[in-house]
C-alpha positions in Angstrom: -49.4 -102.3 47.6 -51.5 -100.4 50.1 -54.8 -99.3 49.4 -56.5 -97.9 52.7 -57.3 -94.0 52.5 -55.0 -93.0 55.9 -56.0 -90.2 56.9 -54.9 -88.1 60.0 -55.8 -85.6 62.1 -58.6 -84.8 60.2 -59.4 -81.2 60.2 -62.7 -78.6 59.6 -64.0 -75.5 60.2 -67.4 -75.4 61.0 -70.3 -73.2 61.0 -73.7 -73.4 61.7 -76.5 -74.1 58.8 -79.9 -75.2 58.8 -82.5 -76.7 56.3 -84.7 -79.6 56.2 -82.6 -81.6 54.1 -79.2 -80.1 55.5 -78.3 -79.8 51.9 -75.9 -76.6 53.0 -72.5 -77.6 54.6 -71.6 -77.8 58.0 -68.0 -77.8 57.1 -67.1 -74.9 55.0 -64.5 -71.7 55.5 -65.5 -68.9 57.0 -65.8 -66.2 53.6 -66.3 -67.1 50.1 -62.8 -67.1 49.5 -62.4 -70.8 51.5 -61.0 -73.5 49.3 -59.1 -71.0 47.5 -55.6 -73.6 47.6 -54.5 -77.2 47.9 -54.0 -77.0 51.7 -57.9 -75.6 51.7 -59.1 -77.9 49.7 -57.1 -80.8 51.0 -59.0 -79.8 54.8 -62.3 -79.7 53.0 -61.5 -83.2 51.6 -60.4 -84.5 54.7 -63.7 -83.9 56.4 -65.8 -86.1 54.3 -64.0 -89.0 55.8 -65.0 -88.9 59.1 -66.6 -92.1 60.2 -70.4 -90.5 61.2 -70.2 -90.6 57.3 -69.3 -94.2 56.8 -71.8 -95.8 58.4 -72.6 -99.8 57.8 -75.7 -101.9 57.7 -76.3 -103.7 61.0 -76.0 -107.4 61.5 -78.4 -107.2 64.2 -80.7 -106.4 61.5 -80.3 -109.7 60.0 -80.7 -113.6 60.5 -76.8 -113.8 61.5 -77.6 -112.6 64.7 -79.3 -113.1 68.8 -79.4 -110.3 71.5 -80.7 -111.7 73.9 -84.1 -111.8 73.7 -84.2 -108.3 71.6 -85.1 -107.7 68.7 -84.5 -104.3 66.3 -86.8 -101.8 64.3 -85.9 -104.0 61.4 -86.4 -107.4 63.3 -89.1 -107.0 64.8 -90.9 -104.9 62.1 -91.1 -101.2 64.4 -88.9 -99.4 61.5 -90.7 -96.0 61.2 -90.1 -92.3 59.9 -89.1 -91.4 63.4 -86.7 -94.6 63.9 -83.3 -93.0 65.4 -81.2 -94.8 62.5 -83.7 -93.9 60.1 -83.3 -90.1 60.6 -79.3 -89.8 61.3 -78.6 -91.7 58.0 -80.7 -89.6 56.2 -79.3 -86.4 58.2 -75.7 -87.4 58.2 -75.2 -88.6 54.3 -76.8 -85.0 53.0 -74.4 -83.5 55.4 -71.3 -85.7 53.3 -73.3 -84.6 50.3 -73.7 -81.0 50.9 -69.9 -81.1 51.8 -68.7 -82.6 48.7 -71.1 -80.3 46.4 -69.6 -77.4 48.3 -66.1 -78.5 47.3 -67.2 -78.8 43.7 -68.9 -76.0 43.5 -65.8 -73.8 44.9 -62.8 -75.7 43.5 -62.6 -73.0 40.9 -61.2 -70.3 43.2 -57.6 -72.5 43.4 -57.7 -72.7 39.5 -55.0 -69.7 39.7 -52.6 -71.9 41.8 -53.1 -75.4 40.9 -52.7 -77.7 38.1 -55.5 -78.6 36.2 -54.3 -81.9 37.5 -54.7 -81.3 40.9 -58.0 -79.5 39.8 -59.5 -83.1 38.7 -58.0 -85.0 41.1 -58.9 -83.1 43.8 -63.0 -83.1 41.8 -62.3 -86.7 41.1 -62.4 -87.3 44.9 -65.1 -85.4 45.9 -67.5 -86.9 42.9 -66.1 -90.1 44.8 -67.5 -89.9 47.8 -70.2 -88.1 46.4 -71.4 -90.9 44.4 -70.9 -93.3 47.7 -73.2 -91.6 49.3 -75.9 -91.3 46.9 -75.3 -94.9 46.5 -76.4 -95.6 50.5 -79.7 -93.0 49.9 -80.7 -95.1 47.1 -80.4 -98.4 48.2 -82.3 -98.2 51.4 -85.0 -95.1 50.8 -85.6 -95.2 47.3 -86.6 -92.6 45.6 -85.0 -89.9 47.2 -83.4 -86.4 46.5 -80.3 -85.3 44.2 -78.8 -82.1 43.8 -75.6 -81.7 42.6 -75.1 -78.0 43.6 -75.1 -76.2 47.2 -78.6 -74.7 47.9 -80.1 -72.2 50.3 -83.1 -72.9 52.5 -85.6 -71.7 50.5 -84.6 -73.8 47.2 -84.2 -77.2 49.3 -87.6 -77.1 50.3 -88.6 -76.9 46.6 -86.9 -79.8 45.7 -88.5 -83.0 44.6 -88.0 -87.0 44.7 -85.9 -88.0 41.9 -86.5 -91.7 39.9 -84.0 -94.2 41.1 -82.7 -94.9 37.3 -81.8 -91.1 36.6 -80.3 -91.2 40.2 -78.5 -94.4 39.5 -76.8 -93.0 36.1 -75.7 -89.9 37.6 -73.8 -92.0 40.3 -72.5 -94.1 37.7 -71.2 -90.3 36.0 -69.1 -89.8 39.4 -67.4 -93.0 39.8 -66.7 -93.2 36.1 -65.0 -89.9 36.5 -63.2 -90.6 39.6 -61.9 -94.1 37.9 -60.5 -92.4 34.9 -59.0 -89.9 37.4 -58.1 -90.7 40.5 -54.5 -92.9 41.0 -54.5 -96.2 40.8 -51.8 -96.3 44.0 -50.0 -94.2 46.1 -46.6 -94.0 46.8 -45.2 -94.4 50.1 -44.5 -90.9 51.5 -48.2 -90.4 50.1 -51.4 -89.3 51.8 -53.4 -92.5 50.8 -56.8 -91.5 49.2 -59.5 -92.7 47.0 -58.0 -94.7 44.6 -59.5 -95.4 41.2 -60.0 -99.1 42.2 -62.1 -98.1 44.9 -64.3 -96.2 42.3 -64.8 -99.0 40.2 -65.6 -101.9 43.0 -68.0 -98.9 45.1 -69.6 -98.8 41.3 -69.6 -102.6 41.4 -71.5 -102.6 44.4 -74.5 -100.4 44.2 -74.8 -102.1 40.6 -75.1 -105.4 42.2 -78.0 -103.8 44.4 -79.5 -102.2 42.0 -79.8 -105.5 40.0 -77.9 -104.0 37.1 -75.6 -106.8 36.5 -74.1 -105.8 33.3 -72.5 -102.6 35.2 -71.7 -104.6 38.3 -70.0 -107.3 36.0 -67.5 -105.0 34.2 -66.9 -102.5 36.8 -66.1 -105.8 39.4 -63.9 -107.1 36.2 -62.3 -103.5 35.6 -61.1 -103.3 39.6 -59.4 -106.6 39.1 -57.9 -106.0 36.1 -56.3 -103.4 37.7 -53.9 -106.4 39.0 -53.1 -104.3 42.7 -55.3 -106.3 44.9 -55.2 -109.3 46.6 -56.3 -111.7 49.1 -55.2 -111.7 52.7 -53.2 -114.8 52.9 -54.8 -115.7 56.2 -58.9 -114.7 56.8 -58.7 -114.8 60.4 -55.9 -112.0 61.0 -57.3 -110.1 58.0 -59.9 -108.6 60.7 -57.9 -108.3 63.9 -56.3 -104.6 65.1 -52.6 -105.5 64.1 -53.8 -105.9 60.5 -53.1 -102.7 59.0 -53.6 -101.6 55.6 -54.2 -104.9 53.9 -53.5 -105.9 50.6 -57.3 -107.2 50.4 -58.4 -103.5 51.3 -59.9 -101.6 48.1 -61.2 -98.8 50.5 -61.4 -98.6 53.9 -60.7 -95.9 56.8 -58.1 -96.4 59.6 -59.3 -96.6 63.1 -56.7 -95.2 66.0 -57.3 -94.7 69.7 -54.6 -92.2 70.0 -57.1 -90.3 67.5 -60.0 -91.3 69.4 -61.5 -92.5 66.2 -62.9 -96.4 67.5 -65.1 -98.8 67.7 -66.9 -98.7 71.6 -69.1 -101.2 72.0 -66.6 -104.0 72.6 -68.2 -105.7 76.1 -71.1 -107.0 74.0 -68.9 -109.2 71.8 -66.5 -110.3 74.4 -66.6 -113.9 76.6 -68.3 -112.8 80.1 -64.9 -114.6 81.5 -62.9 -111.9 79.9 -64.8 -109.0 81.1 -67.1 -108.6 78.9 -71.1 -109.2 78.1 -71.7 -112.0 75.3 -74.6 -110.2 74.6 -74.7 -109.6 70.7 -73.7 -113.4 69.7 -73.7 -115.2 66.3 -77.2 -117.2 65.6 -77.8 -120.7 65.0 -79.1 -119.5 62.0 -75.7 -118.5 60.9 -73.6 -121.1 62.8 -75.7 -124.2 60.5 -75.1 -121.9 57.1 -71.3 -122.7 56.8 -70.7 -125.9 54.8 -68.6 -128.9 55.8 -65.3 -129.9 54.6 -66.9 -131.6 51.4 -68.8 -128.5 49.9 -72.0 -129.6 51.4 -74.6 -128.2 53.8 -74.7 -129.9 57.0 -77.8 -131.5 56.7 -76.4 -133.6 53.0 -73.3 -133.9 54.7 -71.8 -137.3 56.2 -68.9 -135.2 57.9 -71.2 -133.4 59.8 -71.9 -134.4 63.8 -74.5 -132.3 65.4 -72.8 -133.4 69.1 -69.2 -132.0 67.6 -70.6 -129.0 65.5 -67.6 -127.4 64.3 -65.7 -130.5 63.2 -65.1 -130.9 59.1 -66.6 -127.5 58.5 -65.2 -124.8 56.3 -62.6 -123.5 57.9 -64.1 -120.0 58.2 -66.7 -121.3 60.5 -64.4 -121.3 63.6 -63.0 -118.1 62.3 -65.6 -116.6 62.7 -67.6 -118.3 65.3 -65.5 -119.3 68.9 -65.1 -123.3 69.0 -66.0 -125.1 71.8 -62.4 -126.5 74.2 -60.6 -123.9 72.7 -58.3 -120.9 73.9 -60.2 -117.6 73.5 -59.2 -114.1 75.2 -57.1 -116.0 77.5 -59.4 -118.8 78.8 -60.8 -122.1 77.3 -64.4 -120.9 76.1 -67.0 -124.2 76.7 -70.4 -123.1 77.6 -71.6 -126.9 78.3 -73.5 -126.3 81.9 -71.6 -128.9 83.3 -68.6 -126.8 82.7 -68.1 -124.8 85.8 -64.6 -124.4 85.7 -62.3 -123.8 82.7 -58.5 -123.5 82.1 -56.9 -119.3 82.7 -53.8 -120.2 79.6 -51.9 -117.5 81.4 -51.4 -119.9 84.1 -52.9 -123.1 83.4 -55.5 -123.0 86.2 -58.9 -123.5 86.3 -61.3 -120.4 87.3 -65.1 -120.0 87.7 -66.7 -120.6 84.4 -68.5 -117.2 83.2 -69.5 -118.7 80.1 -72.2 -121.4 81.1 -75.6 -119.9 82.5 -74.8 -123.0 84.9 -72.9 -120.1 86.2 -73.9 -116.5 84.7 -77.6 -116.3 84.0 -76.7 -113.7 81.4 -73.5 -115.4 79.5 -75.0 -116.5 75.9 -78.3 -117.8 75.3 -77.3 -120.0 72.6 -74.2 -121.1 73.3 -72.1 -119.0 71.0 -69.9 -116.2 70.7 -68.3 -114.4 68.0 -64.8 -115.0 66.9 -64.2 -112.7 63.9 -62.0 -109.5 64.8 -62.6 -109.8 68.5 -59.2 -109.5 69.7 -57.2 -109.3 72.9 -56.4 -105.6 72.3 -59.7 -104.6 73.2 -59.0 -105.8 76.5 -55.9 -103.9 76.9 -57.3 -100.0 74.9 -60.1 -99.9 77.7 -62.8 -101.8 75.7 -61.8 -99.7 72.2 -61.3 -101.1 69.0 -59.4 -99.9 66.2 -58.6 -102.2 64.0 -58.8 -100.8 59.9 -63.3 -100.2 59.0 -62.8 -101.7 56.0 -66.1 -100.1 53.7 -64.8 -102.9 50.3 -62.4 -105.8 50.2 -61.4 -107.7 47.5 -63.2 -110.6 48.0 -66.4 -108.7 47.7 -65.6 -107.7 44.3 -64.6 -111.6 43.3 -67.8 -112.3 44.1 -69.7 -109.7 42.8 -68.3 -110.3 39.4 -69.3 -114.1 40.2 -72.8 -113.3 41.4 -73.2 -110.5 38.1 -72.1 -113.4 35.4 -74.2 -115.7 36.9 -77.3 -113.7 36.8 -76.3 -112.7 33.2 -75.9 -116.8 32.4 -72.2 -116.3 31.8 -71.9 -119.3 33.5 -68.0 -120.1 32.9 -65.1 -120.7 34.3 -63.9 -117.3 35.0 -67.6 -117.2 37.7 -65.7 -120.5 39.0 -62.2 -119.0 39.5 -63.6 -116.1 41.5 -65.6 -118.0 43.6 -62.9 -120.9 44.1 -60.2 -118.0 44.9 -62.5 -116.9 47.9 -62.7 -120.3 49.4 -59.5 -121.6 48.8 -58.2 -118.5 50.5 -60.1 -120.1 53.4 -58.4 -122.7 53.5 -55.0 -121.8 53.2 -54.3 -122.8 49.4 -54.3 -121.8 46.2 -57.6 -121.7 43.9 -55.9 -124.1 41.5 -55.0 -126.7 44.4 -58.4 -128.3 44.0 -57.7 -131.2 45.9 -57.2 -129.2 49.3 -60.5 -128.0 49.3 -64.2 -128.5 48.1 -63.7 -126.3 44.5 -67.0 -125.7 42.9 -67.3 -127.2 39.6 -71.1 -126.4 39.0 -71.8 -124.9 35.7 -75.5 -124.3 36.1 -76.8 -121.0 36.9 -79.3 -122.4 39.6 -76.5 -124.3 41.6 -74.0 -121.2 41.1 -77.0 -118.9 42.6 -77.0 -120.9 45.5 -73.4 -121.7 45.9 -72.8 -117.7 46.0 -75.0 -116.7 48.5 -74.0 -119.3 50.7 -70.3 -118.2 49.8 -70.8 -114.4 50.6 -72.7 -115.4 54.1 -69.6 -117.9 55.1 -67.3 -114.7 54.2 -68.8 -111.6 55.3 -70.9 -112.6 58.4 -69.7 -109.7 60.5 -68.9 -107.0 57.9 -72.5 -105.3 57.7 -73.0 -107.3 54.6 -76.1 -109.6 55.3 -78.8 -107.4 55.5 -78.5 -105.7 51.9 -78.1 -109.5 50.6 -81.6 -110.4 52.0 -82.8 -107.0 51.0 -82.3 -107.4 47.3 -82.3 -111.3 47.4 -86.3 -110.4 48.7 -85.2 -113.2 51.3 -86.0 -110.9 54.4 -89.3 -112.0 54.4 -88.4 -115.4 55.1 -85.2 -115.8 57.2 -87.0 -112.9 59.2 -90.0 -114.1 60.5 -88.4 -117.1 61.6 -87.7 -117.5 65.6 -84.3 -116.9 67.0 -83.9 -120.4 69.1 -81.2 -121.0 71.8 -80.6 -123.3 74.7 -82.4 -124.7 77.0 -82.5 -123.1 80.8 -79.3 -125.0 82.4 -81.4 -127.7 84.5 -83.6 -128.7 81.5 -81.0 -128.4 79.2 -79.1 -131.1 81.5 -82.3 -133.0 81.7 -83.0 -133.0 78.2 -79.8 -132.7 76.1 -76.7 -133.4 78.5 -78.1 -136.5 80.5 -79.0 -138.7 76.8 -75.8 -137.5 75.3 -77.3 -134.7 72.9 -75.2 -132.0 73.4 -74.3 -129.4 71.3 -77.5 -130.2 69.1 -80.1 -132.7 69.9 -80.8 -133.0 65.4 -79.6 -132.0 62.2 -80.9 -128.8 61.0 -82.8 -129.3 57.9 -81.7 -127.0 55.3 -83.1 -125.9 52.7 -83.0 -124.6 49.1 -81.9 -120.9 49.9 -79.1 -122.4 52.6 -81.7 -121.4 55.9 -81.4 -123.9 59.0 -85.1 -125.0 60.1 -84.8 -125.8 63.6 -88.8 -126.1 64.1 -88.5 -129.6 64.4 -86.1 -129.1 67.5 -88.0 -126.8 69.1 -91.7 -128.5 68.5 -89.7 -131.8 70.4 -89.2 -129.5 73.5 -85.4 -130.0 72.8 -84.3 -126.1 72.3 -86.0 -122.6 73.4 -87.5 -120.1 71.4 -85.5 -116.7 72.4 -87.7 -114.1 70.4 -90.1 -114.0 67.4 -88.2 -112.0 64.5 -90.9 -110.3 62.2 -90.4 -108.2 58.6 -93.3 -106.7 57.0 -92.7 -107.1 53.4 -95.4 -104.7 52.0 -93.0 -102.2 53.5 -89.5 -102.9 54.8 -87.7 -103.8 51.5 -87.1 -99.9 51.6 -86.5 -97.9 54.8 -89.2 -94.5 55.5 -88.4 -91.2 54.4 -87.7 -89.9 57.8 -91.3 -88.1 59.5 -89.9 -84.5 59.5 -88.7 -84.9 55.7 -92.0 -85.4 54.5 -93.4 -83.0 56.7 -91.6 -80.0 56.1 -90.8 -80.8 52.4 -92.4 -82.1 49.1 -91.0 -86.0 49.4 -93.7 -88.5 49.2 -93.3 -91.1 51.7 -92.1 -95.1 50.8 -95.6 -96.8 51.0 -97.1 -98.3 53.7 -95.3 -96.6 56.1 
C-alpha cells in the first residue's frame, strides 16, 4: 500500500505581498474569484508541498556529527535573531501558513461545483499541513504567533504571541479533522496526498515534543491501528534512490532530477576516492552509541574489540556508518594511514588511496564516513540526489508509542513489541524470533527510557531526528559541550596507535548512563585529537530566537537570553 504524497509538476501563481510576518500569501490567483473549482484548488494545494516548506532539523546540529573542524550556530553556541536558518524558517513556514489559511478562507467559492466531500477533503488537507507547520513554529521558537485567517499589513503587525498550550490544542483541532477526513489510501491511478495516517503520526509527533504523552500515545496507537503500514523489510535500501514509495513511508515527498527537485550537497558525504569531499562525516560520538550483537553498550560488552570496531554490532551500525575493508562507491574504503593503495571493484586494481590523510590531508578527520542513503546514483545525476524526503516513517511512530507508554508507566508488553519490531527489522527477522537478535525484555521504566533513546539514535542517525531528541530530552547541554575528537595527524597516529597495534581505537569508550561515549580518557593519554570544542548555552538554546526584524517591527517578545 503506498503512502508517499506524489506530487508532480507542482504548479502556482504568484504575486507579490509584503508584511513582517508574511502572513499574506505568495501563492494566490490573480482576482478574488481564484480557487473558485477543484482544478484551482487542487494548484493551490499543490503549492504547499514544495520542499522550501519541508524543511528538517540538521544533524550537524547535533552530537552525531564532525565537519571538519567547524562547528554551527547551534554547536558552537552563535544561534542569534539574525542567524540565516533562524529567519528563513521563520519566513518560509508563515509563507506555508498564509497559503493554507488562504485556501480555507476561499474554499467557499467552489461550494457551487463541488461536493461537500470534496469541500472537506480538500479543507481536511490544508488544516493538514497547516497544523505541520504550526507544529515546527512551536517546537523550536516557542511562543509564537497563530492566526487562522489571511490578514492585511496593518492587522499582522497588531498581532500578539500566543501561549504554547492554546497553540498546541488548536493544532491538535487540525490533525483531528484531517484524520476523521482525509483517506486512509489512495488507489492507484490516484494523486497520492495526505493521508489520514499521516495526520495521526504528524499529531504523534509534536505530542511527543511537547511532552504530552497521553496524545502522543493514542494518536501513535491510532496510526497503527490503521493496519496500512509497515516496515521496510531491509533498513539499508529503505534510504537509497531506487526506493520509491515505501511501505514504511506515512508521509513523505518525492524527490526527482527530471523535476529539479533534489538534494545538492552530495560531495560532502561522498569518499574523496569517489569524487567527492568526506567533509560532513558521522562522529565517534555516534559510531560508539550503537550496541553490540548482545543488546549491550560497547563498553559492558565482551563482543566488543576496539581494534575491529564494527564487528558484533547491531547490524544498523554498518548501515549507516561505512566499514572498514569493505566495497563502497566502487573502491575498498580503509582510511588506516598505511593504506595507500586500495582495490577499484570495477577492475580489481589497486589505485592511490584518497581516503587516508597519509594521502589526502583533507579525507576524514576521524576516520569515518557515512553509509546511510549515499548511493552510487549520486555519482551518475551530477552530484544530485533524489531519493524519496521521507518527513515520518513507521518506525518513528513504533517508537513514539513506546517512548509515550513508558513515560506514562505503561510499562507492558505492547512498549516491548514496538521496540523489539524496530530492531528485529534490523536484523532481518521477525520481532517474535527472539533468539536471532538481542529482544528487550526489560519491564522497568528506567531501563526502557534508556533502551529507547539509544534505539531511536541507532535508527534515525541521518534523518534530522537527533537534534529535537536532545532538545526535549534537555540532553543538549551535555552531549554538546563535549569535544568532537578524531585521529591523530598520520605520522603520530603511526607512531602512537599503528606501530603498538592500537588501531582503530587505542581504549574502550566509557559509556555512560544516557548512552554518551567519553573519550576524555583517550584524548588526556595523547592517543586521539581534539577536532573542535562543541558549546550549547542552556539558559538559551533549548528554544531558537524570534528572528531580530520580528521583534523589531512587531509586538513579539523575544525568547530570553537572547
Amino acid at each position: 500500500m503506498k503512502q508517499l504524497i506524489l506530487i508532480a509538476g507542482i504548479t502556482c501563481i504568484f504575486f507579490s505581498a509584503c508584511g513582517s510576518l508574511d502572513l499574506n500569501p505568495l501563492s494566490d490567483g490573480s482576482s478574488e474569484t481564484w480557487n473558485s473549482n477543484a482544478e484551482e484548488i487542487e494548484m493551490s494545494l499543490n503549492g504547499l508541498y514544495k520542499i522550501n516548506f519541508w524543511m528538517k532539523d540538521d544533524d550537524d546540529w547535533t552530537d552525531d556529527w564532525i565537519y571538519r573542524d567547524v562547528t554551527t550556530a547551534v554547536t558552537g553556541a552563535t544561534i542569534n535573531g539574525e542567524t540565516d536558518f533562524v529567519k528563513k524558517w521563520w519566513t518560509d513556514t508563515y509563507k506555508a501558513v498564509a497559503r493554507a489559511n488562504n485556501i480555507l478562507q476561499s474554499i467557499s467559492r467552489a461550494n457551487k461545483v463541488l461536493s461537500a466531500d470534496q469541500i472537506n477533503n480538500y479543507t481536511a488537507e490544508a488544516r493538514f499541513v497547516r497544523a505541520c507547520m504550526y507544529s515546527r513554529l512551536l517546537s523550536h521558537y516557542g511562543n509564537i504567533i497563530y492566526t487562522d485567517s489571511t490578514l492585511d499589513i496593518d492587522q499582522a503587525l497588531q498581532l500578539k504571541q500566543m501561549d504554547k498550550a492554546t497553540v498546541l490544542k488548536k493544532i491538535y483541532e487540525d490533525f483531528d479533522f484531517a484524520a476523521a477526513t482525509l483517506k486512509t489510501t489512495y488507489g492507484a491511478s490516484e494523486l497520492k496526498r495526505a493521508t489520514k495516517g499521516a495526520a495521526l503520526a504528524m499529531k504523534a509527533r509534536i505530542a511527543l515534543y511537547m511532552g504530552d504523552w497521553a496524545v502522543a500515545r493514542d494518536a501513535a496507537k491510532a496510526c497503527i491501528d490503521l493496519d496500512v503500514y509497515k516496515l521496510h523489510d531491509n533498513f539499508g535500501n529503505l534510504f537509497l534512490s531506487k526506493t520509491k514509495n515505501s511501505t514504511e513511508t506515512v508521509f513523505g515527498l518525492p524527490r526527482s532530477v527530471t523535476l529539479k527537485v533534489t538534494f545538492d550537497d552530495c560531495q560532502n558525504y561522498v569518499s574523496r576516492i569517489a569524487g567527492g569531499w568526506a567533509a560532513k562525516d558521522p562522529s565517534w560520538d555516534l559510531f560508539c552509541s550503537f550496541l553490540c550483537k548482545d543488546g549491550l553498550p560497547v563498553d559492558k560488552s565482551p563482543l566488543f574489540n576496539p581494534r575491529r570496531p564494527f564487528d558484533n554490532r547491531d547490524p544498523r551500525c554498518a548501515a549507516t556508518i561505512v566499514e572498514f575493508q569493505t566495497p563502497h562507491l566502487g573502491y575498498v574504503f580503509q582510511p588506516h594511514p598505511d593504506s595507500l593503495k586500495v582495490r577499484s571493484v570495477s577492475d580489481n586494481k589497486y589505485v592511490e588511496n584518497k581516503d587516508t590523510r597519509a594521502i589526502a590531508q583533507y579525507a576524514s578527520f576521524n576516520g569515518l564516513l557515512w553509509k546511510k542513503g549515499i548511493d552510487g546514483d549520486w555519482l551518475l545525476n551530477s552530484w544530485k540526489m533524489e531519493a524519496d524526503n521521507i518527513v515520518i516513517r513507521f518506525a518513528d511512530v513504533l517508537l513514539i508509542y513506546a517512548e509515550a507508554k513508558t513515560e506514562l508507566g505503561e510499562t507492558d508488553q505492547l512498549v516491548r513489541d514496538a521496540i523489539n519490531k524496530v530492531r528485529a527489522r534490523a536484523y532481518g527477522t521477525v520481532y517474535t524470533n527472539t533468539s536471532a537478535y538481542p529482544a528487550v525484555t526489560a519491564a522497568d521504566q528506567s531501563s526502557l527510557r534508556k533502551i529507547i533513546r539509544t534505539e531511536r539514535r541507532m535508527e534515525f542517525a541521518l534523518e534530522g531526528i537527533r537534534y529535537m531528541d536532545i532538545i526535549r530530552w534537555k540532553l543538549a547541554e551535555k552531549v554538546l559541550n563535549k569535544a568532537n575528537y578524531g585521529l591523530l595527524e598520520p605520522a603520530e597516529l603511526r607512531t602512537k596507535i599503528v606501530q603498538p597495534g592500537l588501531w582503530f581505537f587505542p581504549q574502550t569508550p566509557a559509556i555512560d548512563e544516557d548512552g554518551i561515549a567519553d573519550f576524555t580518557a583517550m584524548y588526556n593519554a595523547g592517543l586521539i585529537k581534539q577536532i573542535t570544542v562543541r558549546k550549547f548555552d542552556a539558559t538559551r538554546q533549548y528554544l531558537w530566537p524570534i528572528p531580530s526584524t520580528e521583534v523589531l517591527t512587531s509586538h513579539l517578545t523575544q525568547n530570553p537570553n537572547y
